[in-house]
N, C-alpha and C positions, 0 to 999 in steps of 0.2 A: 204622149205628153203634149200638152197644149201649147202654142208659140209662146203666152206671155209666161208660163211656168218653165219652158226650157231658156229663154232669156233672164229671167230667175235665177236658174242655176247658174248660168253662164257665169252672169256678175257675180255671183259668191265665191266663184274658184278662182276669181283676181286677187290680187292679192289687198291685204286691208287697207293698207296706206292709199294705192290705187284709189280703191273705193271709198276713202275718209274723202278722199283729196275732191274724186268726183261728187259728190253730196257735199261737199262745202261748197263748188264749186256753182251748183245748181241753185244754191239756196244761197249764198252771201249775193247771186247775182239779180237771182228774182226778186228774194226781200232784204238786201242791206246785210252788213257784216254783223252792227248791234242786234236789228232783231232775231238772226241768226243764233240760237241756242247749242251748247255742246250732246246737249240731248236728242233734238233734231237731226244734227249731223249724224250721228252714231245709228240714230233709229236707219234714217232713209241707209247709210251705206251696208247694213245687217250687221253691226261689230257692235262687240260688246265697247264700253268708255274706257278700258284698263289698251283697248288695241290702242285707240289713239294716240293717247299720251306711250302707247311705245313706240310710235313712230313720230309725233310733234310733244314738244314740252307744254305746249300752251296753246291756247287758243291765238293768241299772237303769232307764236312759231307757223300757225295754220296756215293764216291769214295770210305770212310772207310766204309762202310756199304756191298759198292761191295766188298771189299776183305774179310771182313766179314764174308757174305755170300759164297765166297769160298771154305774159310776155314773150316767152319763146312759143306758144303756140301761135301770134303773131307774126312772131321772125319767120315761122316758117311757112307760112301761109303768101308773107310777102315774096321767102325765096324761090317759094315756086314759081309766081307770078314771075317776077324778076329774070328768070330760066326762060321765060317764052317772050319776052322782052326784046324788041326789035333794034333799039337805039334807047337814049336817055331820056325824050317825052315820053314813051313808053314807062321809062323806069318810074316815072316822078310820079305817072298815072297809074304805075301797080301799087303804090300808098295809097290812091283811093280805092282800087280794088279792094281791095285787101281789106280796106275799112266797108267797103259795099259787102263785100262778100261776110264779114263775120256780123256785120246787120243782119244780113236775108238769113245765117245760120244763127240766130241767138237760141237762148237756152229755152227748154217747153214752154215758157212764158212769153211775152211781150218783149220786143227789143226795146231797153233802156238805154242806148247811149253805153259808150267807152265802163265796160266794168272799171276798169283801172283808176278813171276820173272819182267814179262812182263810188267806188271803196276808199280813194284819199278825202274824198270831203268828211267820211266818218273818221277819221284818222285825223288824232292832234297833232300839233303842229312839232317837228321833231320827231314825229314818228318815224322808226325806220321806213316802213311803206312806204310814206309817203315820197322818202327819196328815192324806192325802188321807181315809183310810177313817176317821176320827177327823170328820173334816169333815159327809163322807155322812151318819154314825149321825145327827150333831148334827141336818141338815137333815131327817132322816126325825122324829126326834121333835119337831121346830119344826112339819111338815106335820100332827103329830098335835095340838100344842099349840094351832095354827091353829083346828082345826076343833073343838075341844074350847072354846076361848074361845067361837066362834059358843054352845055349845050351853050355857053359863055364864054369860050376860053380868051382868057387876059384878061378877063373881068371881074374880078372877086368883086366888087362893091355891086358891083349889077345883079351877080350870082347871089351872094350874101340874101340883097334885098328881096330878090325874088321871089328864094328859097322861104325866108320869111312869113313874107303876103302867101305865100302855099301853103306853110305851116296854117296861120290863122284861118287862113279861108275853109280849111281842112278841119281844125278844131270847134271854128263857129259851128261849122255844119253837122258833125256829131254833135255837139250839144242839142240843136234845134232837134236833129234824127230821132235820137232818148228822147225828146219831149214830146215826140209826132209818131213814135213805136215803129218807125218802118225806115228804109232807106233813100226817100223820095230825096232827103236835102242833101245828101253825100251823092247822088247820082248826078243832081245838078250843080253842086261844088266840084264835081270832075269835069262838066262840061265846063264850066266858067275857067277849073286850070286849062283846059286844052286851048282854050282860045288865048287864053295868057300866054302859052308855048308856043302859037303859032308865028309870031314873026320870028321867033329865035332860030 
């Protein structure tokens, strides 16, 4: 049996949900959530349309499940990082990691920037998603606020602000990233925090 037919097989003995969730994932990320069809999803993950809806109600229910699933794929991307983390500049700077690192691994296509950002701008306003990725941002800059207090201590206005100007520095820079397909502007948004850490 040939490598691409036994990886074939591989992915059909997963189970469906798996594989919905993977083929949404591929595809709301490469082309957007709209042009993203339920039929497309179904095709790329081999299920019949009656699998999916036994495991999501809706194309909505999907959709939270994909960002979901972003999100703690995140978390845990960060936790490892965080794991070999020396002190708290280290900590502040496995947020950028973390964001470096799931640029260099985006999905078989072009790296676009934060899927998360990326799937709430198709998202009306009220949309549950939109508060799941509303949620993420907040815990990404609470993780930076964290380790920025260690590196402040009796200063929460100082810490506060810092954590802040990290957050934006950090979200400019994915933006521009998505717009330039690669990681060059998060590699240099990490230099620029590390020298921000340095007198502290």
């Amino acid at each position: 049996m040939r490598e691409a037919e036994r990886a074939s097989a591989a992915g059909r003995r997963r189970p469906a949900r798996e594989r919905v969730l993977a083929a949404a994932a591929r595809r709301f990320y490469a082309h957007g959530i709209t042009a993203t069809g339920i039929d497309t999803i179904t095709a790329d993950a081999g299920v019949a349309k009656m699998s999916l809806y036994n495991n999501f109600s809706s194309k909505a229910d999907l959709v939270l499940a994909y960002l979901d699933a972003r999100h703690e794929e995140w978390l845990t991307r960060y936790r490892s990082r965080l794991e070999r983390a020396e002190g708290p500049g280290d900590g502040v700077l496995a947020v950028f990691d973390t964001y470096i690192e799931s640029a260099d691994s985006a999905h078989e296509e072009a790296f676009r920037g934060c899927g998360l950002l990326n799937a709430a701008a198709e998202l009306p306003a009220g949309d549950e998603g939109r508060a799941l990725v509303r949620r993420h941002k907040e815990e990404v800059e609470r993780l930076l606020a964290e380790q920025v207090a260690v590196l402040l201590p009796g200063r929460p206005d100082a810490a506060r602000t810092t954590s802040e100007h990290l957050a934006f520095l950090l979200e400019g820079a994915m933006v521009r990233a998505g717009l330039e397909g690669d990681s060059g502007r998060l590699r240099r948004a990490r230099a620029m925090a590390a020298r921000l850490l340095e007198p502290m």
